[in-house]
C-alpha positions as CSV (number, residue, x, y, z in Angstrom):
1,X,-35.3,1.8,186.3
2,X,-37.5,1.3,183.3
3,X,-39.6,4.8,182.6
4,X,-42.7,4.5,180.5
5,X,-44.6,7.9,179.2
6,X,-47.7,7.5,177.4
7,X,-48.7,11.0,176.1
8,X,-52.1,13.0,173.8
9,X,-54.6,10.1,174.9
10,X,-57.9,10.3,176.2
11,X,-57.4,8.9,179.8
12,X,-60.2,7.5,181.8
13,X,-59.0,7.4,185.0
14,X,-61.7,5.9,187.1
15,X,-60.8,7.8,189.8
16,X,-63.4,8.7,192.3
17,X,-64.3,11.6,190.6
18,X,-64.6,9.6,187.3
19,X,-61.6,11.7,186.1
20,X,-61.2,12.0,182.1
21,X,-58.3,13.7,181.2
22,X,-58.4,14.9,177.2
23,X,-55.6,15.0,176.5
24,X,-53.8,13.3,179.5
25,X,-50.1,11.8,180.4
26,X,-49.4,8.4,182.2
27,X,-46.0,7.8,183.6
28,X,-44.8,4.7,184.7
29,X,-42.1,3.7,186.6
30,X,-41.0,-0.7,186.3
31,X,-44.5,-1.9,187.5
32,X,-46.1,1.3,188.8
33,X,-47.8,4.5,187.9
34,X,-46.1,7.2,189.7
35,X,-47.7,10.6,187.4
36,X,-51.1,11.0,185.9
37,X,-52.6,14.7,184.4
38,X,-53.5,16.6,181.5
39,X,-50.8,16.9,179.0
40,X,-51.1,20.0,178.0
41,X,-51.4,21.8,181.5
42,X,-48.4,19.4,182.7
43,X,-45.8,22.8,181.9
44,X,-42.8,20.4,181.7
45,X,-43.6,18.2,179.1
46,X,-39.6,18.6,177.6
47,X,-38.6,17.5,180.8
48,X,-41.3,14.6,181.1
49,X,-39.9,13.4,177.3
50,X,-36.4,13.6,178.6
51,X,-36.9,11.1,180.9
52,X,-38.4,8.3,179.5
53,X,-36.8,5.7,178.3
54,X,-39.7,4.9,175.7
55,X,-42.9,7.5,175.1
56,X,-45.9,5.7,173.9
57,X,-48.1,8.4,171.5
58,X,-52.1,7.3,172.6
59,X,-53.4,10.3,170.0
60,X,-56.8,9.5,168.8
61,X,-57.0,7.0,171.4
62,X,-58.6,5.9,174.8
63,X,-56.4,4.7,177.9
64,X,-58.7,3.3,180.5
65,X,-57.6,0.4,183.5
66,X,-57.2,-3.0,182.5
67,X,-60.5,-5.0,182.2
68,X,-60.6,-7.5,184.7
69,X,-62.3,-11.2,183.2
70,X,-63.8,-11.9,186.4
71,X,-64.8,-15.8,184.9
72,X,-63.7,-17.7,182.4
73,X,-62.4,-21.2,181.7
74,X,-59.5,-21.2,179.1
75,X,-59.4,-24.8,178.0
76,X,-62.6,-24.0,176.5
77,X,-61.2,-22.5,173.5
78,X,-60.6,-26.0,172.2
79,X,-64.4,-26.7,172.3
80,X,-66.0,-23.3,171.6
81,X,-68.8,-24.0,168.2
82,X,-68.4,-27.9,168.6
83,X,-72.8,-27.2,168.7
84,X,-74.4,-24.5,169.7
85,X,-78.1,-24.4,170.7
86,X,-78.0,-26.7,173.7
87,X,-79.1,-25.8,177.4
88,X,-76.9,-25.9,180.1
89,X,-77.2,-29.8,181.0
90,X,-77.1,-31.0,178.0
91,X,-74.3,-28.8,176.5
92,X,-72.1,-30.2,179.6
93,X,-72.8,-33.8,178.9
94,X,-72.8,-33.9,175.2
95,X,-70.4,-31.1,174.1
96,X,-68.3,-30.0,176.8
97,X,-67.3,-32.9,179.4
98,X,-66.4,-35.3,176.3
99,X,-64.6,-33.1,174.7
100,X,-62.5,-32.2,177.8
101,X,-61.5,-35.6,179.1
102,X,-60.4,-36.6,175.5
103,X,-57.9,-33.7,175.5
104,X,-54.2,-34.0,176.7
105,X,-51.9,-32.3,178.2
106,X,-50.7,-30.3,175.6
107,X,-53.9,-28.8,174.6
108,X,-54.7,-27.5,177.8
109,X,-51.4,-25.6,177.1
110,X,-52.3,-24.1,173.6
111,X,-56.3,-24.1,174.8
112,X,-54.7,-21.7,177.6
113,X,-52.1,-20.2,175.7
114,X,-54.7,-18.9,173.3
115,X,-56.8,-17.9,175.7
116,X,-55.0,-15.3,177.5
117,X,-54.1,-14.0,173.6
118,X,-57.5,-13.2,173.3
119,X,-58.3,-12.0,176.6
120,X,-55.4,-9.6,176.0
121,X,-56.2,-7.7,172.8
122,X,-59.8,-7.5,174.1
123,X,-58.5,-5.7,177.1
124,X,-58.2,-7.8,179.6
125,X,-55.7,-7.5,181.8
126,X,-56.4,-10.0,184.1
127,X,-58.3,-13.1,184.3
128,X,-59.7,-15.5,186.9
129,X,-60.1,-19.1,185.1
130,X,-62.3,-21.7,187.1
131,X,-60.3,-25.1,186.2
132,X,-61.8,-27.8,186.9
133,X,-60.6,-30.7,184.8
134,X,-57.9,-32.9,186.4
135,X,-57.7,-35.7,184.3
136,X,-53.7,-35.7,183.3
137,X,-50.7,-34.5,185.8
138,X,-50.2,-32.0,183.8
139,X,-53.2,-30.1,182.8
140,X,-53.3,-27.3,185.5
141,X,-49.8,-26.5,185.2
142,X,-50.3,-26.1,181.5
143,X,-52.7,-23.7,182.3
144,X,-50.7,-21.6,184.7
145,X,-48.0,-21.8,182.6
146,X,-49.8,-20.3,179.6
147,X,-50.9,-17.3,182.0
148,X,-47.0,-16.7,182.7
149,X,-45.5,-16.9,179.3
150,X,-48.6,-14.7,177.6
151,X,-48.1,-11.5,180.5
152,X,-51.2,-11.8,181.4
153,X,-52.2,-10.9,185.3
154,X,-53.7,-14.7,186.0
155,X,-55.3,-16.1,189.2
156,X,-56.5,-20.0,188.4
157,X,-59.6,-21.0,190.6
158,X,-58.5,-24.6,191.5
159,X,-62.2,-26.4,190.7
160,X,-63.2,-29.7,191.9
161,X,-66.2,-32.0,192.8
162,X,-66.2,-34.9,195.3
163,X,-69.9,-36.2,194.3
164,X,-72.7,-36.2,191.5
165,X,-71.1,-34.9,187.9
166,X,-69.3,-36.8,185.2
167,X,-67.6,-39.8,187.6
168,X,-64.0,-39.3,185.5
169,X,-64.2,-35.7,186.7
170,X,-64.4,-36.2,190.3
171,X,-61.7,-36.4,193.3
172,X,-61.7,-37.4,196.9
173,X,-61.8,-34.6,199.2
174,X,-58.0,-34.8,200.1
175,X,-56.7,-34.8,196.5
176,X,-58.7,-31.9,196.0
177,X,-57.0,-30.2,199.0
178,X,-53.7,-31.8,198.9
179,X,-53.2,-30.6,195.2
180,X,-54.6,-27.3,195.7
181,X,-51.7,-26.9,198.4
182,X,-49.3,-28.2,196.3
183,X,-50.6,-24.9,193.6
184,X,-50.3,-22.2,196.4
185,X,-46.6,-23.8,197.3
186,X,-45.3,-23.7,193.8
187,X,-47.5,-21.2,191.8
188,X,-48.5,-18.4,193.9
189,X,-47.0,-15.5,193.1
190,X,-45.3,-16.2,190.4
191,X,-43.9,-14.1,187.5
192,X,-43.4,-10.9,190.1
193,X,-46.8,-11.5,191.9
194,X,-49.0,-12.0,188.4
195,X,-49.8,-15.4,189.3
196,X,-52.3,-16.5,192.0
197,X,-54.5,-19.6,192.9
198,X,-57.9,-19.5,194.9
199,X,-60.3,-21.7,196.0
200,X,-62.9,-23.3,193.4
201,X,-65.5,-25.8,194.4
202,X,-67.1,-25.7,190.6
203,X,-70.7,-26.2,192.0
204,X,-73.4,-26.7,194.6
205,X,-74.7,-29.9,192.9
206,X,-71.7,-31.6,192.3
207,X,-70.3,-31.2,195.8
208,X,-70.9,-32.7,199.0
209,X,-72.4,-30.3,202.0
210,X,-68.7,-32.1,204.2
211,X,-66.7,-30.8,201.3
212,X,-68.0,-27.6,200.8
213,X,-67.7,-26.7,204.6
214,X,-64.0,-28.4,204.2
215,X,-63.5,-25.9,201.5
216,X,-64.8,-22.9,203.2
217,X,-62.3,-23.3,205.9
218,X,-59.4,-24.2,203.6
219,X,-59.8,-20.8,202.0
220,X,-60.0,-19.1,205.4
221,X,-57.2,-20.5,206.5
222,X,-55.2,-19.6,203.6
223,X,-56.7,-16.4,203.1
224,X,-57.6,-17.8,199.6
225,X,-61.0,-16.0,197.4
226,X,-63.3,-18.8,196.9
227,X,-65.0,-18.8,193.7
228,X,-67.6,-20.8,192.5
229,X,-71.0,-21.2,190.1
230,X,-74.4,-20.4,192.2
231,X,-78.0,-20.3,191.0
232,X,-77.2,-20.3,187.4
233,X,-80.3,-22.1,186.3
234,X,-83.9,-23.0,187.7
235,X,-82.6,-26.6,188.1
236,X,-79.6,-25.7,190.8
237,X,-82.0,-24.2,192.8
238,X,-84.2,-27.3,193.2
239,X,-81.2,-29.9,193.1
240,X,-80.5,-27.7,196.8
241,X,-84.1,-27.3,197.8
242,X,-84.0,-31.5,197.7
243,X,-81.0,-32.4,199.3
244,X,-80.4,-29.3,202.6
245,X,-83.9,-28.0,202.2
246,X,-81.5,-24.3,201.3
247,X,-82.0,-22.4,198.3
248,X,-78.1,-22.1,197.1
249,X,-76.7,-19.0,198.5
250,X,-78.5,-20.4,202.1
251,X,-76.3,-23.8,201.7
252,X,-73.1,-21.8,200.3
253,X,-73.6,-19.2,203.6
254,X,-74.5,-22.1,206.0
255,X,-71.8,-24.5,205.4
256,X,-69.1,-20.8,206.3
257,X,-68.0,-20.0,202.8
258,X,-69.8,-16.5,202.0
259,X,-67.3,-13.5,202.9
260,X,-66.4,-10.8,201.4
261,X,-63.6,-13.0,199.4
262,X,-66.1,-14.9,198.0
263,X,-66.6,-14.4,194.3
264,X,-70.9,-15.9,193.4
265,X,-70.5,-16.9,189.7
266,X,-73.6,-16.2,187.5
267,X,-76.4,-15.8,190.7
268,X,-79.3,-15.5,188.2
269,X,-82.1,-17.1,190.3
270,X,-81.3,-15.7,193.5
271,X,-84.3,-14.4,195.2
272,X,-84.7,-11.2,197.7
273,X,-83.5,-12.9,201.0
274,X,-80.3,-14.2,198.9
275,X,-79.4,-10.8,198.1
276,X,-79.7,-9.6,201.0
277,X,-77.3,-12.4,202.0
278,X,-74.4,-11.2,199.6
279,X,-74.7,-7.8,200.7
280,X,-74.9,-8.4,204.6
281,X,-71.8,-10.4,203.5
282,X,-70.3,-7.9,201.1
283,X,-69.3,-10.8,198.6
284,X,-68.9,-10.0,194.6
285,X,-71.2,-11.0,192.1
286,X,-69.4,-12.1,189.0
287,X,-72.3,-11.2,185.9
288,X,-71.5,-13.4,182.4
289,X,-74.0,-12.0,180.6
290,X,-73.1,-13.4,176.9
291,X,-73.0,-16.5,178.8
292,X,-76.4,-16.6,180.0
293,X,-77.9,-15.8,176.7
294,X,-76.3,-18.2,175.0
295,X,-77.3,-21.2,176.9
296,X,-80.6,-19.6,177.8
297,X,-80.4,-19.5,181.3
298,X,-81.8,-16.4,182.8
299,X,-80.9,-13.1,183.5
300,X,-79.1,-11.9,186.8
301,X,-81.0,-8.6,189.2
302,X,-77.6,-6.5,188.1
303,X,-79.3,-3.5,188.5
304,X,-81.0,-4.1,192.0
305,X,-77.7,-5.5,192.9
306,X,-76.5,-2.4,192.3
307,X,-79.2,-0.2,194.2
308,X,-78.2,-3.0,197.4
309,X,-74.8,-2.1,197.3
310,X,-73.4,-5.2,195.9
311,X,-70.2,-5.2,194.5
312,X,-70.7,-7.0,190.5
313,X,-67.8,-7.8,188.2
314,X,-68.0,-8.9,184.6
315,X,-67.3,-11.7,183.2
316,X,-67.1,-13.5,179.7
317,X,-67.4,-17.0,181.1
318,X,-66.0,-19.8,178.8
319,X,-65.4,-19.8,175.3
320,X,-67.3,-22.4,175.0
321,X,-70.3,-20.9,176.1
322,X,-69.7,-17.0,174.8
323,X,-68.3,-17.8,172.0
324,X,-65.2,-15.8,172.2
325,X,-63.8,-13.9,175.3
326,X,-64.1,-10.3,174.0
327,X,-63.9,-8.1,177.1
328,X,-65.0,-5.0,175.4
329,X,-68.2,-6.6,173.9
330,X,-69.3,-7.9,177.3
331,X,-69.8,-4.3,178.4
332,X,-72.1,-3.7,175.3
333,X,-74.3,-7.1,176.1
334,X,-73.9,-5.8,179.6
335,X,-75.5,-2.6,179.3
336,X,-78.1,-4.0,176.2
337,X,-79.6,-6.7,178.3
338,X,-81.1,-5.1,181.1
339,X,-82.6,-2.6,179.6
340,X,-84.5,-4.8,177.6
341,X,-85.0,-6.9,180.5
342,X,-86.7,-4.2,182.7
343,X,-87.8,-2.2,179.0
344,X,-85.9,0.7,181.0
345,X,-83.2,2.6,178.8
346,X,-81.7,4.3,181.7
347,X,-80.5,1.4,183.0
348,X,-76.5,0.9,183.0
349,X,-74.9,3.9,181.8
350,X,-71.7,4.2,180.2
351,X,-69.9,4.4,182.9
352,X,-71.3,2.4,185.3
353,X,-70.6,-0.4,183.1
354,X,-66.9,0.5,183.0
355,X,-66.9,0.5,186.9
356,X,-68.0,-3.1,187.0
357,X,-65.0,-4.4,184.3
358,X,-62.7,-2.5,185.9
359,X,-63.5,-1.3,189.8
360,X,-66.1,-4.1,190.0
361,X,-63.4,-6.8,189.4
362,X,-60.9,-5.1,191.5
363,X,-62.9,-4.9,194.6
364,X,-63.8,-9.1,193.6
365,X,-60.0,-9.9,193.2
366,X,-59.1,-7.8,196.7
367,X,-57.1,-6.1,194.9
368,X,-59.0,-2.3,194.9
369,X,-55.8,-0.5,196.3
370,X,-53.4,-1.7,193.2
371,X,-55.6,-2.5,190.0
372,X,-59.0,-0.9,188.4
373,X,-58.3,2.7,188.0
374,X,-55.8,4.6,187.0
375,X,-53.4,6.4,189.4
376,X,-50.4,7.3,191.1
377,X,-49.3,4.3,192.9
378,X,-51.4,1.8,191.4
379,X,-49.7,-1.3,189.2
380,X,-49.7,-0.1,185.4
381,X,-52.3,-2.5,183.9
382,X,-53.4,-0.2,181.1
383,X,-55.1,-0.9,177.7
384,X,-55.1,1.8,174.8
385,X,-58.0,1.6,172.7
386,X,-58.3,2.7,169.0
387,X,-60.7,5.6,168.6
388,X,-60.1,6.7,165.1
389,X,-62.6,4.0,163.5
390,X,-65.0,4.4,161.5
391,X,-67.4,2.7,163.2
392,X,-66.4,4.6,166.6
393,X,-65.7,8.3,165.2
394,X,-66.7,10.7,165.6
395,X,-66.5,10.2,169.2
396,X,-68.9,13.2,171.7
397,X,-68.7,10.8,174.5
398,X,-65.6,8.4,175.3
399,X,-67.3,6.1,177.8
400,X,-70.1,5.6,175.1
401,X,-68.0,5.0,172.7
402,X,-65.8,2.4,174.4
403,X,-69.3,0.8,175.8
404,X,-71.5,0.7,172.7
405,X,-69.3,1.2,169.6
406,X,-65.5,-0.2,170.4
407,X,-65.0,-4.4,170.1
408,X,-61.7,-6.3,170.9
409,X,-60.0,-5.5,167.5
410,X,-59.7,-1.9,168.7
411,X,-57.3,-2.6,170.9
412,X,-54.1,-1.3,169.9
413,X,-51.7,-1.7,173.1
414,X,-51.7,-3.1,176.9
415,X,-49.5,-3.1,179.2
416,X,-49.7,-5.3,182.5
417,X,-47.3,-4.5,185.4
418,X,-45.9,-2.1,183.3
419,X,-44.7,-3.9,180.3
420,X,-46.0,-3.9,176.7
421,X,-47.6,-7.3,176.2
422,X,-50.2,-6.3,172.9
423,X,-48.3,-3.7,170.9
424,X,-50.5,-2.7,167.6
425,X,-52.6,-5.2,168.2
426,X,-50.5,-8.0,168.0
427,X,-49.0,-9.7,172.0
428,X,-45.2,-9.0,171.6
429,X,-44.4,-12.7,174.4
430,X,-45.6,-15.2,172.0
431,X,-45.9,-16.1,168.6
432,X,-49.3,-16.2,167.9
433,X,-49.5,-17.3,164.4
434,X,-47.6,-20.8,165.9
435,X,-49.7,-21.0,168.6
436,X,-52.6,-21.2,166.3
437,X,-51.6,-23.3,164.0
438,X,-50.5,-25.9,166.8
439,X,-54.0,-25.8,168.3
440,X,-55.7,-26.1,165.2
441,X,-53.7,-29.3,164.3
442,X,-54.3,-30.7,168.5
443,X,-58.3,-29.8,167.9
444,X,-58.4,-31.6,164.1
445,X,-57.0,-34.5,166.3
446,X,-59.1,-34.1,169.3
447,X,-62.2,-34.2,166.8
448,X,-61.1,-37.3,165.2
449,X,-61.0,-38.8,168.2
450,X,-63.8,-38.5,169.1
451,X,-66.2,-38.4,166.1
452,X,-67.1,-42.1,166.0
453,X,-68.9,-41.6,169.8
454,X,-69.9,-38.2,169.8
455,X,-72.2,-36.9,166.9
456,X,-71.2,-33.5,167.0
457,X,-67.8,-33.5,166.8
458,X,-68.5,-35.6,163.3
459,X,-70.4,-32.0,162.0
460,X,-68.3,-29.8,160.0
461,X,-69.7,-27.3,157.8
């Protein structure tokens, strides 16, 4: 047995008593936690040092859970800043869906691979990607293969579309099924239970109502979360309105899929009886709220979700929508947006935020008994954060600090399932030097190829 101690760090357990030990002691056994207190009162600390087989020092630091990314699509790393200042539609058709049927197998790999790097030294511990695009053998694999090889906890949200969207992105109903099988046979469970597949219909318009009620009892049957993108702009709302004469969380609760497994990406322009939908149905709100700034698109009722009892998770959506997929500076734009929203500073506290990147995505994932919060029993996803900054210290309050001062290059070390996979800032699995250099040398191609057809990706500056 492997024994981890992790000693003199401020520990925010996010236990229900919003525990913060100062200093506190972590010790982990292979995977799990089995000891958490204050250092200092533990009165056998010789003993505790005895028995490790490695002590991690966390002085001047903050250990909180693992973030969880509760949305994200990895391949987008490869097209994040190919032009920014689009709306939604247009950024899809002119950015986004030509870059990603141009790329091959290979840079879905590195696309991935350097994905879950950066979701890992921003302190995420865990990410759900949607995938969505299917156009070599290969692609999703290469994705899932990333997850593994990185450390990262991973769950891959098998997308597809049957009807309207970009025709070389679609699939009949029964490839979508038959290859999301073929996933769950091969893929779930993987690397010691890190890796997982769910459900992901990508959207309302894109899909057919048969398909959507297909997929509602695919997941049921497989006890699978179904995630997917819901009311993200004004448009999606109509497109709905036209076709079933539903607003879009009425069509995705009519055609069986709304449960408490279900995971509502975005929700921005739901209205009242809608919310009263996903709490009568106790499904998770996944908020992107860099996301929907950047493409303009509205700005979700987090804080009435709240008040309902609604269970929200955060989310940095794609790169190529964010920019980047820096977990810690979500919880800033989290906390900053609604107050300016509503012009109501109380909004969001410190810790509140916290709870939604770390509880929130838990409770999402179904995973609330193992991951967000730090205790005996539950897996060791942890991340240490850096304190001893000078544009964090002096620190009065930790959760502040972590919320409104810390960014992703604070991280110094994370561990998922109980092994070190960031170590002074730097992931200790892969080489990440190579792995950027290969994907810069992929995207230099990519953008040749595709430069003669596509203005944008002839702009360099």
């Amino acid at each position: 047995m492997s024994r981890i101690l992790l000693i003199n760090g401020t520990v925010l357990t996010m236990n229900q008593d919003r525990e913060v030990l100062r200093p506190g002691y972590i010790v982990i056994d292979d995977e799990r936690i089995t000891e958490v207190g204050p250092w200092q009162a533990a009165g056998r600390e010789e003993a505790l040092l005895a028995s490790a087989s490695r002590v991690i020092d966390a002085k001047g630091k903050a250990v909180i859970p693992g973030l969880i990314n509760g949305h994200t699509h990895l391949f987008q790393t490869f097209l994040r800043g190919v032009s920014d200042d689009y709306p939604l539609s247009d950024w899809l058709r002119e950015v986004i869906w030509p870059g990603s049927i141009a790329m091959e197998e290979e840079d879905f790999y590195l696309a991935a691979l350097i994905g879950c790097i950066e979701n890992l030294k921003s302190g995420a511990t865990y990410v759900m990607d949607h995938h969505y695009i299917h156009t070599n053998a290969g692609n999703t694999e290469g994705v899932l293969r990333a997850m593994m090889e990185s450390g990262i906890r991973g769950h891959l949200a098998r997308g597809g579309v049957d009807l309207s969207y970009e025709p070389k992105l679609r699939e009949t109903e029964d490839e979508i099924f038959d290859r999301t099988d073929d996933l769950l046979d091969r893929w779930s469970g993987e690397a010691g239970g890190r890796i997982d597949i769910a459900m992901g219909p990508l959207n309302l318009y894109g899909c057919s109502r048969g398909f959507l009620e297909k997929a509602a009892k695919f997941s049921r049957d497989r006890k699978l979360i179904t995630h997917i993108h819901v009311a993200e702009t004004r448009d999606q709302i109509d497109n709905t309105l036209n076709r079933f004469g539903l607003r879009n969380l009425e069509l995705v609760e009519a055609v069986g899929m709304l449960g408490p497994s279900t995971q509502v990406v975005h929700g921005i322009w739901l209205d009242d009886g809608e919310l009263e939908l996903l709490a009568k149905h106790r499904a998770s709100l996944i908020h992107c709220p860099v996301s929907n700034m950047y493409l303009a698109s509205g700005v979700a009722r987090v804080p009435e979700m709240r008040s309902r009892g609604i269970n929200v998770a955060l989310g940095t959506d794609g790169p190529g929508s964010n920019n980047c997929q820096d977990n810690l500076e979500v919880l800033k734009f989290t906390a900053c947006l609604h107050k300016v929203q509503q012009l109501d500073s109380s909004l969001l506290p410190p810790m509140e935020v916290l709870e939604m990147g770390t509880l929130g995505g838990a409770k999402a994932m179904g995973r609330e008994a193992e991951l967000g919060s730090i205790e005996t029993g539950k897996l060791a996803d942890l991340v240490i954060v850096d304190m001893e900054k000078a544009h964090i210290s002096p620190v009065h309050r930790y959760s502040s600090a972590l919320v409104y001062n810390a960014n992703g290059n604070d991280v110094h070390t994370v561990l998922v399932h109980g092994t070190v996979v960031v170590e002074n800032g730097r992931c200790t699995l892969v080489d990440e030097d190579e792995v950027i250099r290969r994907a810069q040398a992929r995207v230099d191609r990519l953008r040749g190829r595709l430069a003669s057809q596509y203005p944008v990706y002839a702009i360099r500056d």
